[in-house]
C-alpha positions as CSV (number, residue, x, y, z in Angstrom):
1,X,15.7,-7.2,-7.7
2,X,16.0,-10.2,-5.7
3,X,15.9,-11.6,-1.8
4,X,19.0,-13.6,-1.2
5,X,18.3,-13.9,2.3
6,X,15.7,-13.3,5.1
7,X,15.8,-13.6,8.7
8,X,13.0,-12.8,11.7
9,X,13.5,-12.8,15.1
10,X,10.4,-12.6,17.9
11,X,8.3,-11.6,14.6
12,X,4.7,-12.9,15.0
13,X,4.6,-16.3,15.3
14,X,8.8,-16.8,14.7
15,X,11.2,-16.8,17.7
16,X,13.7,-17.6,14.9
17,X,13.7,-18.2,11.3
18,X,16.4,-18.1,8.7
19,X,15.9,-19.1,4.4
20,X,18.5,-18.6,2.2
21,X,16.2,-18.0,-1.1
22,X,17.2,-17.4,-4.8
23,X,16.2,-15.8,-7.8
24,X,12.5,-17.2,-9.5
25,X,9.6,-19.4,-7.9
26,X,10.3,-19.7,-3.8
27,X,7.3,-21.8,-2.5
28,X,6.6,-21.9,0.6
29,X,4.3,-24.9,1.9
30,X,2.7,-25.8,4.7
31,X,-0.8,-26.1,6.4
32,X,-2.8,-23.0,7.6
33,X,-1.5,-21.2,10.4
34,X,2.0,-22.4,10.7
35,X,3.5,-18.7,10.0
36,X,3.8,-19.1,6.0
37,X,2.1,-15.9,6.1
38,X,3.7,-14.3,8.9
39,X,7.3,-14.8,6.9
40,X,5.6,-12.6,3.8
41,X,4.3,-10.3,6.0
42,X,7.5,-9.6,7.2
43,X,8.9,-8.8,3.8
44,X,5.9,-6.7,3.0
45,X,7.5,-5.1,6.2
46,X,10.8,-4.3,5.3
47,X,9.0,-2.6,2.0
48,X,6.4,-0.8,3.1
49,X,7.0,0.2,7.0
50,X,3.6,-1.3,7.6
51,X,1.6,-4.5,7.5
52,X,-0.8,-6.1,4.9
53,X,-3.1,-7.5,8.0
54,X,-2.9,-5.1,11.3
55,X,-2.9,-1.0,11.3
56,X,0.0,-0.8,14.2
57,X,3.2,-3.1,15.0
58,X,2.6,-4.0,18.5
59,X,1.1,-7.6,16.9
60,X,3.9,-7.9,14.7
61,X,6.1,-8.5,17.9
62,X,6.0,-12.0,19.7
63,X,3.8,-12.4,22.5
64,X,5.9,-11.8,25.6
65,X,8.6,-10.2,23.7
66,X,10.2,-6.7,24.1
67,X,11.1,-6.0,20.2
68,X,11.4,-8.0,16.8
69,X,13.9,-8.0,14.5
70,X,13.8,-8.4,10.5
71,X,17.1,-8.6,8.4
72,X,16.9,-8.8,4.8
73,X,19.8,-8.6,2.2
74,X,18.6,-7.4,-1.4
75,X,20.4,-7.7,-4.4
76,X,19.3,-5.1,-7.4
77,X,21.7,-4.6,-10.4
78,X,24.4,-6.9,-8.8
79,X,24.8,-4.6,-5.7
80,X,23.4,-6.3,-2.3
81,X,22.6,-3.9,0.5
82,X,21.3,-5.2,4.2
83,X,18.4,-4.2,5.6
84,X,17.7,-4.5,9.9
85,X,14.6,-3.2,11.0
86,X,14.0,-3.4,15.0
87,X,10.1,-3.1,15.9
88,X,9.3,-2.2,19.2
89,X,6.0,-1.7,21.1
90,X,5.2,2.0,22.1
91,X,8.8,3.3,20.9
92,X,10.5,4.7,17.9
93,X,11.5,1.4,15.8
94,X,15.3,1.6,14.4
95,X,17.1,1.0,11.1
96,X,19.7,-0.3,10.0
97,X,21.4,-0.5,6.3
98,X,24.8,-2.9,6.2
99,X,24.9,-2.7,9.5
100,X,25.3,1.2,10.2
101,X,22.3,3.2,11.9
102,X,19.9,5.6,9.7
103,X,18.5,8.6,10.9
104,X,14.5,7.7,10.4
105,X,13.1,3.9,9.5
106,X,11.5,5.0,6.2
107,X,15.2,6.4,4.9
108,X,15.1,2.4,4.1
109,X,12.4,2.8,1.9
110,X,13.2,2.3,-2.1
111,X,15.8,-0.8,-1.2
112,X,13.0,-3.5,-1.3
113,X,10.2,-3.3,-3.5
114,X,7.6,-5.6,-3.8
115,X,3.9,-5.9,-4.4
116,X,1.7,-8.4,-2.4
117,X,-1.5,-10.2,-3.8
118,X,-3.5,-11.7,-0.6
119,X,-7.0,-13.1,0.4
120,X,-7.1,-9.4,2.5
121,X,-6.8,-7.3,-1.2
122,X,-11.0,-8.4,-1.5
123,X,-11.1,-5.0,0.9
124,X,-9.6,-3.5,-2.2
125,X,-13.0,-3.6,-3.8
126,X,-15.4,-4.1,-0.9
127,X,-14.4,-2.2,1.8
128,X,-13.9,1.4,2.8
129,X,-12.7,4.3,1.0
130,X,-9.5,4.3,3.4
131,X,-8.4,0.6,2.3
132,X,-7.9,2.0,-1.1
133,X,-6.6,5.6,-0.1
134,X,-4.1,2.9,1.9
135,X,-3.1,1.2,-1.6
136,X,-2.3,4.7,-3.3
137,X,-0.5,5.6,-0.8
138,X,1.7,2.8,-0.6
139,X,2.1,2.3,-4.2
140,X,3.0,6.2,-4.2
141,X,6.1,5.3,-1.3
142,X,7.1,2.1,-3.6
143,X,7.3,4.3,-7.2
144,X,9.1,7.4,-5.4
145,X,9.9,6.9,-1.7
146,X,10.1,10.4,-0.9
147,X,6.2,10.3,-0.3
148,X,6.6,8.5,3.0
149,X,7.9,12.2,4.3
150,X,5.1,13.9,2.3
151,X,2.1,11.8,3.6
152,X,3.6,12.2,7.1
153,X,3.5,16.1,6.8
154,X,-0.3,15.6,5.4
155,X,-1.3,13.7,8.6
156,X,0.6,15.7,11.3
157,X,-1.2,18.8,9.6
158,X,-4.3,17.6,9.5
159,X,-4.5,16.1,13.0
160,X,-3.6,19.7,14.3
161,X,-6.1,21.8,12.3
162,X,-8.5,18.8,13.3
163,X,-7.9,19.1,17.0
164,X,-8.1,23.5,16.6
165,X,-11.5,22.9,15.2
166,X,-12.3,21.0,18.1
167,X,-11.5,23.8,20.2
168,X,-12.6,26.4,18.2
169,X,-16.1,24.7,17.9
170,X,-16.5,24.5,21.3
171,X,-15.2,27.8,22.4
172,X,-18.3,29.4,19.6
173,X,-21.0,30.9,22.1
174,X,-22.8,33.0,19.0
175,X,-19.7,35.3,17.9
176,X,-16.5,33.8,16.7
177,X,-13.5,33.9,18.1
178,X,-10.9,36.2,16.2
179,X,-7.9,34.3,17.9
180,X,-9.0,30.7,16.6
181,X,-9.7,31.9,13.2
182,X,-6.6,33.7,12.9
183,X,-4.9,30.3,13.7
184,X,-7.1,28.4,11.7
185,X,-6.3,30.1,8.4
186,X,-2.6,29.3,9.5
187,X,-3.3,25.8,9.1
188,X,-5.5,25.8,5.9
189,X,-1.8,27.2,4.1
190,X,-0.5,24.2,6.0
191,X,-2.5,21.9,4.8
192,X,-3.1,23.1,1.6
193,X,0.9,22.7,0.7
194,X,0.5,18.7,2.3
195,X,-2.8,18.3,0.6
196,X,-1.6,19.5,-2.9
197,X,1.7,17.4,-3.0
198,X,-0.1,14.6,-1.8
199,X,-3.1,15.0,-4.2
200,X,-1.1,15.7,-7.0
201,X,0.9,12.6,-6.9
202,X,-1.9,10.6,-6.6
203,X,-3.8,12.2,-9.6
204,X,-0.1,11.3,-11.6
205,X,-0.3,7.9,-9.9
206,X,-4.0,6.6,-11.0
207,X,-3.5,8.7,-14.8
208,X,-0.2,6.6,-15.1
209,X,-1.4,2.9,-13.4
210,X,-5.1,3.1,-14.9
211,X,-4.0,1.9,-18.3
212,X,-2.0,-1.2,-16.9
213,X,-5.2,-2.2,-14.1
214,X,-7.4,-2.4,-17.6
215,X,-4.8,-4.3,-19.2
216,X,-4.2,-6.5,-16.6
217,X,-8.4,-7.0,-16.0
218,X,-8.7,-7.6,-19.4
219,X,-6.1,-10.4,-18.8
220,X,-8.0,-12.6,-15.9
221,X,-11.6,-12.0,-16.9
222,X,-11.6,-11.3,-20.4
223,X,-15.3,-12.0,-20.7
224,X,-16.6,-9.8,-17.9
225,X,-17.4,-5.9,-18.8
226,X,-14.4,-4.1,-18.8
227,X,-12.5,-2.3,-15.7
228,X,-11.4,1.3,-14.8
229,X,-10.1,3.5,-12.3
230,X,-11.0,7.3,-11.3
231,X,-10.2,9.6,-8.9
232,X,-12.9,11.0,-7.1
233,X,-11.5,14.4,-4.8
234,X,-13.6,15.9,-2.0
235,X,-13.0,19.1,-4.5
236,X,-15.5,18.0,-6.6
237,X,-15.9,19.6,-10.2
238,X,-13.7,22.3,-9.0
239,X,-11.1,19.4,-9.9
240,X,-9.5,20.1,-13.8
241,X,-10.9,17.5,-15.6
242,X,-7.7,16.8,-17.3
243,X,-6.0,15.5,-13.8
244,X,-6.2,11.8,-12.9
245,X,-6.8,10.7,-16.5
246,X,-4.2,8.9,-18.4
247,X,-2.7,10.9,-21.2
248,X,-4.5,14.2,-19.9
249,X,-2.5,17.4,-18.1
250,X,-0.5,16.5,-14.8
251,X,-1.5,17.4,-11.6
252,X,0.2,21.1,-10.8
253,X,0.5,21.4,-7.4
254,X,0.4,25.5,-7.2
255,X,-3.2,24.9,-8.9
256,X,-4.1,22.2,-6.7
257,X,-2.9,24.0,-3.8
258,X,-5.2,27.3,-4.8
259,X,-7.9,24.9,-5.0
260,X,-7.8,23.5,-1.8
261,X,-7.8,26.8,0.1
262,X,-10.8,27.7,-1.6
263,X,-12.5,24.4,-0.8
264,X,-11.5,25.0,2.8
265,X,-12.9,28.5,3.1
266,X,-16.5,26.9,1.5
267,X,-17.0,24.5,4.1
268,X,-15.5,26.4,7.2
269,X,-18.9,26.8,8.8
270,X,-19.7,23.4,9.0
271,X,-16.1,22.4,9.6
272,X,-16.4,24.7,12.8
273,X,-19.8,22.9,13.4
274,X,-18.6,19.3,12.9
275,X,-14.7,20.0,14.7
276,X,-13.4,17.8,11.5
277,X,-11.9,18.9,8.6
278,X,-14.0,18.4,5.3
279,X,-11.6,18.8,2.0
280,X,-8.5,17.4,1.9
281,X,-6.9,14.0,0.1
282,X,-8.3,12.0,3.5
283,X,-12.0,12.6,1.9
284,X,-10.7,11.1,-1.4
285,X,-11.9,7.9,-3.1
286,X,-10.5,5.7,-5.7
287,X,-13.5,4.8,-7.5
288,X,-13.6,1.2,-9.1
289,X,-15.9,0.6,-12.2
290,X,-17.3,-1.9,-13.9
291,X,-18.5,-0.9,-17.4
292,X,-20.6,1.7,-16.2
293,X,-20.9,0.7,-12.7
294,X,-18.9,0.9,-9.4
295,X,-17.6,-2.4,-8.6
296,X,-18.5,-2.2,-5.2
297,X,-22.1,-3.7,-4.4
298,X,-22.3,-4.4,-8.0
299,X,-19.7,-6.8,-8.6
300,X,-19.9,-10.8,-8.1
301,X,-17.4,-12.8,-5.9
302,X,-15.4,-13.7,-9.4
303,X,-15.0,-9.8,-10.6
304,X,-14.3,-8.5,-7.5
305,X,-11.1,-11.1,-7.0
306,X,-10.6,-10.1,-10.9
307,X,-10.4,-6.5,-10.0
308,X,-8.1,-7.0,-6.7
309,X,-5.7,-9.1,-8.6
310,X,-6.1,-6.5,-12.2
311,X,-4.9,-3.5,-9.3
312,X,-1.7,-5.8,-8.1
313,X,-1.0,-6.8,-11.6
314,X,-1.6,-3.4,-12.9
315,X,1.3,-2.5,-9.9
316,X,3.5,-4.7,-10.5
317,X,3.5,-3.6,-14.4
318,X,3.8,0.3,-13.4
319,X,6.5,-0.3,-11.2
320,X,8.9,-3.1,-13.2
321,X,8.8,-0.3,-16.5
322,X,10.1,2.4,-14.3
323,X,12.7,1.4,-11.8
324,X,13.4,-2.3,-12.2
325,X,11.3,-5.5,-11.4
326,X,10.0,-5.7,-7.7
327,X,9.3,-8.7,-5.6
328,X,6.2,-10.7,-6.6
329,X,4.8,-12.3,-3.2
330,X,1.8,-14.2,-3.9
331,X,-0.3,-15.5,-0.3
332,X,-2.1,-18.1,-0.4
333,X,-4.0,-16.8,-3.4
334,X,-4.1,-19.7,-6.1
335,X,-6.5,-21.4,-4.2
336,X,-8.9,-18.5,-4.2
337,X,-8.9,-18.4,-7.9
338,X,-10.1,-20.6,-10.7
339,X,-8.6,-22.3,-13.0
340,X,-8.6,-19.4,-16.0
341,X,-7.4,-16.4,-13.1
342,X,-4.8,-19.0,-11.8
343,X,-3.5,-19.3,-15.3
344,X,-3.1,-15.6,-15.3
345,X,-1.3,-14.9,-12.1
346,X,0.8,-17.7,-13.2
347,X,1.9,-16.7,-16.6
348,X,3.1,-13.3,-15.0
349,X,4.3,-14.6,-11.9
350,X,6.4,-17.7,-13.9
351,X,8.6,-14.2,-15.9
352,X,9.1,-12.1,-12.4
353,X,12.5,-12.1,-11.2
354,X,11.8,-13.2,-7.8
355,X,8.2,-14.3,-6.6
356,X,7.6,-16.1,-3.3
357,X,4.2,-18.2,-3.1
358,X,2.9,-19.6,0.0
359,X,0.6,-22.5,0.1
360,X,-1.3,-25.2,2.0
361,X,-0.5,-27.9,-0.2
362,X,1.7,-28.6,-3.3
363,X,-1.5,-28.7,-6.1
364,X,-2.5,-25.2,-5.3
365,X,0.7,-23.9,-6.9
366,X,0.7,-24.3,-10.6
367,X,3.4,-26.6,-12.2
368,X,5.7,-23.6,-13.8
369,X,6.2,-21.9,-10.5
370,X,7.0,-24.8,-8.4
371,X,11.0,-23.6,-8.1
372,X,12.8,-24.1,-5.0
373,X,10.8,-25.1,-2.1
374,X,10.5,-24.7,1.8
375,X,8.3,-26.7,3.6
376,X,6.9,-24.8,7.2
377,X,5.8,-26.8,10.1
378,X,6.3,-27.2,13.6
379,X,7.6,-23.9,14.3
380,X,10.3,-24.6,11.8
381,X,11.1,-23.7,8.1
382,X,13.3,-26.1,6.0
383,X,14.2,-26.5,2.2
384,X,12.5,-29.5,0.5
């Protein structure tokens, strides 16, 4: 899978921008700030529905502009299909696939793949639970689109049964009330049916990509302790210990689903209490270890880049062996990295199909990748 073209209009930084690109190395070069970033960003776009750096689209649109427009034409097994995407603040966005209208933006999903290594993936290891929920989730839409719809469903769900415990927490004057409970155990079936899908392709996901993040941390920091992932569910031991583990059982959703329900009827007392809901796949945490130890607040500055970069290696592995090789976009990373990780990036980066690299100046990007090159300055982006 390959780019052969990209165009933005009124996206971020971009009244206009237009590259022809080929297959291999695509550098892009130019000091910081000049909308290098912005350009990958917008590619990330196209295959994700979302952005690597904000949580909603109204910054991805020009200041003083109405909408912003992204076109890109993918070629995967000789076959080229356009993609349009038109963002606009406050409103439904629209899609469009060689030119003809699609019912919902994310029936675009599965045309572009990629996987995206930036300065922001240090979150991956040091922030919040939700930063890495976020990177399941996403790799989950990238292996199998069809998730898009099911993490939708989990999130409608759970902001309804979130807002009834609200109510049904205030309305609680000593005795309960037999209407909001009746209702509430209307939702826990809702969200137990969301919550199982969701949870089950995640437990798949880490059991299936956990082999591949080793691998790949091995790779970059082969004298540090060795790396692993785990799943860590707000269902506790209740979980099989089977699920989430590579070569143990697969997630079965009917079990999963059983489980939930049961977890929801534990805490409903101090669900009504609290107004939030407790159990679910939005408690979960992808836990990050270090030989023994969770990477976070334990790792230095060198293993936690390791571990960011092992996760979008590991990614970019998992997903080339099952449905073809994505797009490798690389931002302004090799000059984060020393000389021994930037090898490593490099070696995989130099055998991707298509990878584009953006970068302040020419010596950060190693001598194998340096392929065709744009330069990006003055509001304007122009072969070399």
């Amino acid at each position: 899978m390959y780019l052969r073209h990209l165009q933005v209009t009124d996206f971020r930084s971009w009244p206009q921008a237009d590259l022809a690109l080929e297959p291999g190395p695509v550098v892009l070069v130019g000091q910081n700030g000049r909308g290098k970033t912005n350009l990958l960003e917008a590619i990330g776009y196209v295959a994700t529905l979302g952005s690597h750096r904000v949580a909603t689209d109204a910054p991805l649109i020009r200041h003083g502009c109405e909408r912003a427009l992204v076109r890109v034409a993918v070629v995967n097994d000789d076959r080229e299909l356009t993609v349009e995407l038109e963002i606009t603040a406050g409103r439904a966005n629209r899609a469009r696939v060689n030119r003809g209208a699609v019912g919902k933006p994310r029936d675009v999903l599965g045309i572009l793949r990629t996987v995206l290594f930036s300065p922001e993936d240090l979150a991956l290891v040091r922030g919040d639970p939700s930063e890495r929920r976020r990177f399941m989730d996403e790799l989950l839409v990238l292996r199998a689109p069809r998730y898009a719809g099911v993490r939708a469903d989990y999130e409608k769900v759970l902001k309804q049964r979130n807002a009834l415990l609200k109510t049904a927490g205030k309305r609680r004057t000593g005795r309960e009330d037999p209407y909001a409970l009746s209702t509430l155990d209307v939702w826990d079936d809702h969200l137990s049916v969301a919550g199982a899908a969701l949870l089950a392709a995640r437990l798949n996901l880490i059991a299936d990509l956990g082999p591949y993040a080793a691998e790949a941390y091995m790779g970059v920091a082969p004298d540090s302790r060795p790396a692993s992932i785990a799943y860590k569910s707000s269902l506790g031991e209740a979980l099989p210990p089977g699920y989430g583990v590579a070569g143990g059982e697969r997630a079965d959703t009917e079990v999963l689903r059983e489980l939930l329900l049961k977890g929801l009827a534990d805490v409903r007392k101090n669900e009504l209490e609290r107004g939030i809901s407790l159990v679910g796949p939005h408690r979960d945490e992808l836990e990050l270890i270090l030989g023994e130890a969770p990477a976070k607040g334990y790792a230095s500055h060198g293993e936690s880049w390791s571990f960011a970069l092992a996760l979008r290696l590991g990614s970019y592995e998992l997903l080339r062996g099952e449905a073809g090789e994505p797009v490798l976009l690389l931002d302004d990373v090799f000059a984060e990295l020393d000389r021994k990780r930037r090898a490593r990036l490099a070696e995989v980066a130099a055998g991707a199909e298509q990878v584009l690299i953006t970068a302040a100046v020419d010596e950060d990007v190693p001598a194998e990748l340096a392929g065709s090159r744009f330069l990006v300055a003055d509001g304007e982006v122009n072969r070399a």
